[in-house]
C-alpha positions as CSV (number, residue, x, y, z in Angstrom):
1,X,85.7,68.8,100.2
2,X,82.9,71.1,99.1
3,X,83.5,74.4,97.5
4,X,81.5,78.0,98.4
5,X,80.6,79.8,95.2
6,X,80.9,83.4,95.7
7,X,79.9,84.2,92.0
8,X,79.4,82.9,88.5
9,X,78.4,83.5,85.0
10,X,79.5,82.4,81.5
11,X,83.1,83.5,81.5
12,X,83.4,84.3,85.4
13,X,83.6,82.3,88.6
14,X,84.6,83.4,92.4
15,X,84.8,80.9,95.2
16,X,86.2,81.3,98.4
17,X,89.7,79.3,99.5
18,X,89.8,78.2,102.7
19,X,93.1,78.3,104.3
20,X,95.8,75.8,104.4
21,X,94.0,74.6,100.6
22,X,96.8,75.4,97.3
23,X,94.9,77.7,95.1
24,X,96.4,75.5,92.3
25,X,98.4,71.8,92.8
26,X,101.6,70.8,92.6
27,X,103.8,68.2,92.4
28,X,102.4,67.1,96.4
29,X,99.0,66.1,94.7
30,X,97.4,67.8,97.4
31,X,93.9,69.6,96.9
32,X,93.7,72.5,95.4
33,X,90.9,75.2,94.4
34,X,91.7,74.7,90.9
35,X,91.2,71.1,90.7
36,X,87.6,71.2,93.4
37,X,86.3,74.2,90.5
38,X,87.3,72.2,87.4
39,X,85.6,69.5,89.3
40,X,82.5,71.5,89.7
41,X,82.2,72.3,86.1
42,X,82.7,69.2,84.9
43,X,79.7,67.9,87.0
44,X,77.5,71.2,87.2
45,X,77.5,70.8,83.3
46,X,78.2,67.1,82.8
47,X,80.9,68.2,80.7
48,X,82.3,64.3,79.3
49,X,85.7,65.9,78.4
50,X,88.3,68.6,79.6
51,X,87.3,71.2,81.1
52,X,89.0,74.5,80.6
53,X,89.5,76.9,83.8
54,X,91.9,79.6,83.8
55,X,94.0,80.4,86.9
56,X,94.1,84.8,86.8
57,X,96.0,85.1,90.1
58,X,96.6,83.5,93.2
59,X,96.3,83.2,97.6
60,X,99.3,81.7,99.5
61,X,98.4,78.8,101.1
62,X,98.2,79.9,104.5
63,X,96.1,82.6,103.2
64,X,91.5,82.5,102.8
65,X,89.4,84.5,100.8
66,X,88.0,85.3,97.3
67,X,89.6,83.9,94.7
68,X,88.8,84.6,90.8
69,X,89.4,81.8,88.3
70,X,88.4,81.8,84.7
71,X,85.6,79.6,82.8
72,X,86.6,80.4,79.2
73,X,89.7,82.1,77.3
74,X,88.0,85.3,77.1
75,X,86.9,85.7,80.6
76,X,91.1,84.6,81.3
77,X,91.7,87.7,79.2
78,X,89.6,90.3,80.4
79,X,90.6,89.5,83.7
80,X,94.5,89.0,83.7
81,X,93.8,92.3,81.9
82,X,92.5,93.7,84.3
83,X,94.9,92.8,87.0
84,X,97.9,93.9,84.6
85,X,95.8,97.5,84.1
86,X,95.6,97.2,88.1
87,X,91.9,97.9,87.9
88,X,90.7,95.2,89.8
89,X,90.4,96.2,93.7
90,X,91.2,93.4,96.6
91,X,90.4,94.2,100.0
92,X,92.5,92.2,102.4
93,X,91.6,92.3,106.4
94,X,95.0,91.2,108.3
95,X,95.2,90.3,112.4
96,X,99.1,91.8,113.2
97,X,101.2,91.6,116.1
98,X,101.3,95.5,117.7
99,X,99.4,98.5,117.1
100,X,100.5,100.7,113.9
101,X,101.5,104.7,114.9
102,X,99.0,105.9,112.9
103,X,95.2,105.0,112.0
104,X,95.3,104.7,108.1
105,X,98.9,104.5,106.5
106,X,100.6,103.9,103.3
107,X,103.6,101.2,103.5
108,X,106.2,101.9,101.0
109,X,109.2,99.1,100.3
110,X,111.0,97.8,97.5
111,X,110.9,94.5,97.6
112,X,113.6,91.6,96.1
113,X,112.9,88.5,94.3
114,X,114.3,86.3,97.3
115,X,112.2,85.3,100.0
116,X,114.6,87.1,103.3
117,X,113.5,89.9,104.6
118,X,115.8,92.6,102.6
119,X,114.6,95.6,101.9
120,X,115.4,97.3,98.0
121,X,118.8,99.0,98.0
122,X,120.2,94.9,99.3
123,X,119.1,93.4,95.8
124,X,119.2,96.0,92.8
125,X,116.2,93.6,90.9
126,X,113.2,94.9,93.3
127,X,110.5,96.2,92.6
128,X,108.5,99.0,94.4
129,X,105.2,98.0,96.5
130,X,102.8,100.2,97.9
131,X,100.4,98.8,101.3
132,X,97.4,101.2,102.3
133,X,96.3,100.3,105.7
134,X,93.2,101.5,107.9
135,X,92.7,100.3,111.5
136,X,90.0,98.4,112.1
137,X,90.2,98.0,115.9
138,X,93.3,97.1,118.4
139,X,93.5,96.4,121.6
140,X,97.4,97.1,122.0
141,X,98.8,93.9,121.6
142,X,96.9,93.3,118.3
143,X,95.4,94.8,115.7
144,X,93.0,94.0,112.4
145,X,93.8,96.1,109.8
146,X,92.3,96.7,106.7
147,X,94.7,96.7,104.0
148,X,94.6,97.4,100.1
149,X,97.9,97.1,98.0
150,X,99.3,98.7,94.4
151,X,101.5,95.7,92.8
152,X,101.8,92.3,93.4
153,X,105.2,91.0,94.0
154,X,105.5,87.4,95.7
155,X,104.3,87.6,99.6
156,X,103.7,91.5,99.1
157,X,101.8,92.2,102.6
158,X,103.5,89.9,104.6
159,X,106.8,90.9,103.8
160,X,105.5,94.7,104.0
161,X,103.8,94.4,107.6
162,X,106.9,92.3,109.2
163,X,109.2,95.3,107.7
164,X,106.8,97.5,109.4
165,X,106.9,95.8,112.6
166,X,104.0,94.5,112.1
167,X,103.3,90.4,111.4
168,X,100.9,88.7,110.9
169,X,99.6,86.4,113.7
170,X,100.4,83.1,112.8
171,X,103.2,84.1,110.0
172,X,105.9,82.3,111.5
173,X,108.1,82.8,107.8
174,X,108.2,86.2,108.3
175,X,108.7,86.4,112.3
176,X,105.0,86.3,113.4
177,X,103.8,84.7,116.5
178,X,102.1,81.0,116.7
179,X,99.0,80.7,117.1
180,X,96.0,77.6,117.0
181,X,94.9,77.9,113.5
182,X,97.0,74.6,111.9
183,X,98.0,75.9,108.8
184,X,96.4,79.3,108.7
185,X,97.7,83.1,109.3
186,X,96.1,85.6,110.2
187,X,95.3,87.2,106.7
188,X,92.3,87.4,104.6
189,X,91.4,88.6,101.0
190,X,87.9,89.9,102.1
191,X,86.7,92.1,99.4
192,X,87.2,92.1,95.8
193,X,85.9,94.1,92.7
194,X,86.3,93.9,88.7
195,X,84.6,94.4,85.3
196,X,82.5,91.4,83.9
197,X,84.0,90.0,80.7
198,X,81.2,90.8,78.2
199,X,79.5,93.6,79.9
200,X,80.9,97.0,81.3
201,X,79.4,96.5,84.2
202,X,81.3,95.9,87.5
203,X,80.7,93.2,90.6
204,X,81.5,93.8,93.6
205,X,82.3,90.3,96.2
206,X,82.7,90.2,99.6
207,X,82.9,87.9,102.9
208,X,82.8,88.4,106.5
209,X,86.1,88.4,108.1
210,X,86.6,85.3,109.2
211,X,86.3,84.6,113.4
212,X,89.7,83.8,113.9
213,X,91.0,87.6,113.0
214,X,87.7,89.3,114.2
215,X,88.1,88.2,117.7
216,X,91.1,87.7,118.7
């Protein structure tokens, strides 16, 4: 499986994850975007030993789009850094079941640690998560939003849009409706933007949304 860089220097390097690929293994053995970059170092710089590659934060499987890793310790610091300090930006684009009441929207839940749909006051050990959606287009029955969130608890906008009344096409998990994609849902990180780890100076990546949640 071959691997789109998105961007690299000497600390830095963004490729994107297709969906239905782990963004790091596990125990299946399965390929993941970790192991296909580590890979790609190892051969781009006929490296004979270990490679080091730091994982800064991660896609669900069922979910494409830019991911970030790390190519040395002080590119994993300046970015986990950054994501603690929340000034790295992700755009995500998302294909949802309905239309929402208004164009742009802010989504406010607290979340719990378990996986159901329960909403704060059920747990006592959430955490508050805050979704900003824009509408993109709709044509009723669904819509593409464009979504930035503050956080970044487990599943944040999938649980947040299904609470809404909004799933994502193709999240079955959290009561979307099937669709044709195999492993895929309807959910893309499409933009992202942070601070190089030498330089102050910032990049900014992004891809097209991908066919699947432009034209449905």
């Amino acid at each position: 499986m071959s691997i789109k860089i998105l961007y690299e220097d000497n600390h830095i390097i963004a490729v994107e994850k297709p969906a239905g690929v782990l963004s790091q293994g596990d125990r299946s053995g399965q390929t993941s975007m970790f192991g296909l970059v580590k890979k790609y170092l190892k051969e781009k710089y006929k490296k004979p030993g270990n490679v080091f590659l730091g994982i800064v934060h991660r896609l669900d499987r069922p979910v494409s789009g830019i991911l970030l890793f790390a190519k040395t310790s002080k590119g994993a610091s300046r970015l986990s850094e950054q994501f603690r300090n929340k000034t790295i930006e992700k755009t995500y684009h998302a294909l949802v079941v309905g239309k929402p009441p208004k164009n742009r929207g802010v989504l406010v839940n607290v979340i719990g640690k378990d996986e159901k749909l329960l909403k704060a006051k059920e747990y006592g050990d959430g955490k508050e998560a805050v979704l900003h959606y824009e509408l993109v287009k709709s044509n009723g029955k669904y819509s593409l939003l464009k979504i930035q969130i503050q956080g970044g608890q487990f599943h944040q906008i999938r649980v947040q849009l299904s609470l809404a009344g909004m799933p994502i096409v193709g999240d079955v998990k959290y009561k979307g409706e099937a669709w044709s994609f195999g492993e895929a849902i309807a959910l893309c990180a499409t933009g992202i933007s942070f601070i190089q780890a030498t330089v102050d100076k910032r990049v900014d990546l992004s891809i097209a949304i991908p066919f699947e949640l432009g034209d449905n």
